[in-house]
Structure formats: C-alpha cells, structure tokens
LOTI-837776 format. One line per field, with one value per residue (C-alpha): residue number from 0; residue in three letters; x, y, z. Coordinates in pm, 1 decimal. Layout:
! residues N
n = NUM; ...
res = Ala; ...
xx = X; ...
yy = Y; ...
zz = Z; ...
This chain:
! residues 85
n = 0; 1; 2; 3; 4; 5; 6; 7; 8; 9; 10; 11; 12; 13; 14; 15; 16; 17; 18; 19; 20; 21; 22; 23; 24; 25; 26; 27; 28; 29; 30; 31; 32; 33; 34; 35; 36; 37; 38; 39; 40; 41; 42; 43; 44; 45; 46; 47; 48; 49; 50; 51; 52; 53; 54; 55; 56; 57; 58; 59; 60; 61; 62; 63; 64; 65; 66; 67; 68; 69; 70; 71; 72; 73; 74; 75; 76; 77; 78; 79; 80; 81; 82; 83; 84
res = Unk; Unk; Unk; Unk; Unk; Unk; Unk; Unk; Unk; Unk; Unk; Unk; Unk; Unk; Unk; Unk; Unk; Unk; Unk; Unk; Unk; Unk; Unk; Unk; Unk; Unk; Unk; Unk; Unk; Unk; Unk; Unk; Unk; Unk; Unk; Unk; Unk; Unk; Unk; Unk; Unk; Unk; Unk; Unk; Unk; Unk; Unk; Unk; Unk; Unk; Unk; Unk; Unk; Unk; Unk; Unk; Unk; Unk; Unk; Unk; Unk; Unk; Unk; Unk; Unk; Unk; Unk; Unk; Unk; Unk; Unk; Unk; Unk; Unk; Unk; Unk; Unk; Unk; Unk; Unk; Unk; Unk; Unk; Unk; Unk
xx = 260.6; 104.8; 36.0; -302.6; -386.2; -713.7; -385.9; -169.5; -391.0; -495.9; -128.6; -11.7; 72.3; 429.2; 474.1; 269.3; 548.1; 837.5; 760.1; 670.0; 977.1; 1179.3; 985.9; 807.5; 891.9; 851.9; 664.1; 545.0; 442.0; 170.3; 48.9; -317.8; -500.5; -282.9; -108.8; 202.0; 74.3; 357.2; 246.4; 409.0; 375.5; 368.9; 359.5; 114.4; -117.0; -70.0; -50.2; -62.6; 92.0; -67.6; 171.4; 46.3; 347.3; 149.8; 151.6; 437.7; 319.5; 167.8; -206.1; -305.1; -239.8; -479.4; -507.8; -512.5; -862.6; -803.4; -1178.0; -1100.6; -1039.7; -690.6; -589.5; -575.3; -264.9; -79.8; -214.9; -48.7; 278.4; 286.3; 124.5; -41.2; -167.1; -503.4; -469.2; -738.4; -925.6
yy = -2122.1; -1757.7; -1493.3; -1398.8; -1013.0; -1126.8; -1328.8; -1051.1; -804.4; -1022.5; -1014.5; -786.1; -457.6; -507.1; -818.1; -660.7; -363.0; -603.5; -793.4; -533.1; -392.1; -718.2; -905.8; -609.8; -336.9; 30.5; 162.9; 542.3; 752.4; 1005.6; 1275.8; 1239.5; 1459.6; 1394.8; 1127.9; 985.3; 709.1; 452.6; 212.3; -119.0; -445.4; -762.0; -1083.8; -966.3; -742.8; -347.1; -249.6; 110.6; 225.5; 538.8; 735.7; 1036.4; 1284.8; 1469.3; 1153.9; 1045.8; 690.3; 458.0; 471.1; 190.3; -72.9; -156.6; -366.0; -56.2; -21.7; 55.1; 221.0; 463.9; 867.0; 850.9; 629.6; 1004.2; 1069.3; 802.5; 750.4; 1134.4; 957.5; 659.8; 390.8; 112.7; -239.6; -313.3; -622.5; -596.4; -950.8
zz = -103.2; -235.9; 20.5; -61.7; 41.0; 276.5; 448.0; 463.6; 596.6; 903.5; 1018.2; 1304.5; 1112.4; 1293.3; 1085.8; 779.0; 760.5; 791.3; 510.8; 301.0; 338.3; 329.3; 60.0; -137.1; -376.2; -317.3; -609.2; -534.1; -284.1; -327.6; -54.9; 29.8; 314.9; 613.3; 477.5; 317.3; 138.9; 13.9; -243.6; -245.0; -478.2; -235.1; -480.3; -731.5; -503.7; -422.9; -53.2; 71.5; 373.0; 514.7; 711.9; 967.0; 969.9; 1256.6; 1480.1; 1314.9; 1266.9; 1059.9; 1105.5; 878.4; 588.2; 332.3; -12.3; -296.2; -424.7; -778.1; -798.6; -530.8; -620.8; -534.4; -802.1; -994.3; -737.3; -857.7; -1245.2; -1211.0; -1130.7; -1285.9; -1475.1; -1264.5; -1464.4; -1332.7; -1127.0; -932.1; -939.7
C-alpha cells in the first residue's frame, strides 16, 4: 500500500522521524534562519526536517513546498525534479 504524505504527516513525529530515517533517503541539508533543514525523499514525496540547534531539537516536519523561497537554498545545491502533484 503507498504512504501518501497527508498520511505521513498525521503520524506522531516520533514515528515520522523513524521512518524517515529507516525507510527514506537523505538528500541535502540547507541552513535556513534558525534552522537545519534536512531534506529527505520518502516514496516519491520530499519531507523536510527542521532542526533548532538552539533548542537542540526538532521543531517540526513538513511536506516540501516546492513554491516556497527556500527552494533557492537547495536549487543552490542541487537539482530537485518537480514532483509536486
């Protein structure tokens, strides 16, 4: 059955970061404002992990919006296909 990302982001974000790490791929991470943000491909859907090194923790988890500014960060970096349905 395919994880959809609407799925994926209702989990507990304990259960969200162990299967990104277990079942995803680390693609980049880019520094933005306060955060570490570690992009991940999950199936065939982008996940960012934003990472507070002055709380040291992770403050949230959230589908990559390909139409945000940041996308500069990592276009910088590397080259992302659009799969944004």
């Amino acid at each position: 059955m395919r994880l959809e990302p609407y799925d994926f982001l209702n989990y507990p974000i304990k259960e969200q970061i162990q299967m990104l790490y277990k079942e995803g791929s680390f693609i980049v991470s880019i520094r933005y404002y306060g955060y570490k943000i570690n992009l991940f491909l999950l199936e065939d859907f982008y996940i960012e992990v934003f990472y507070n090194h002055k709380l040291d923790k992770i403050e949230k988890i959230e589908q990559l919006d390909f139409a945000h500014s940041r996308m500069k960060f990592y276009n910088d970096q590397i080259s992302l296909p659009s799969l944004a349905s």
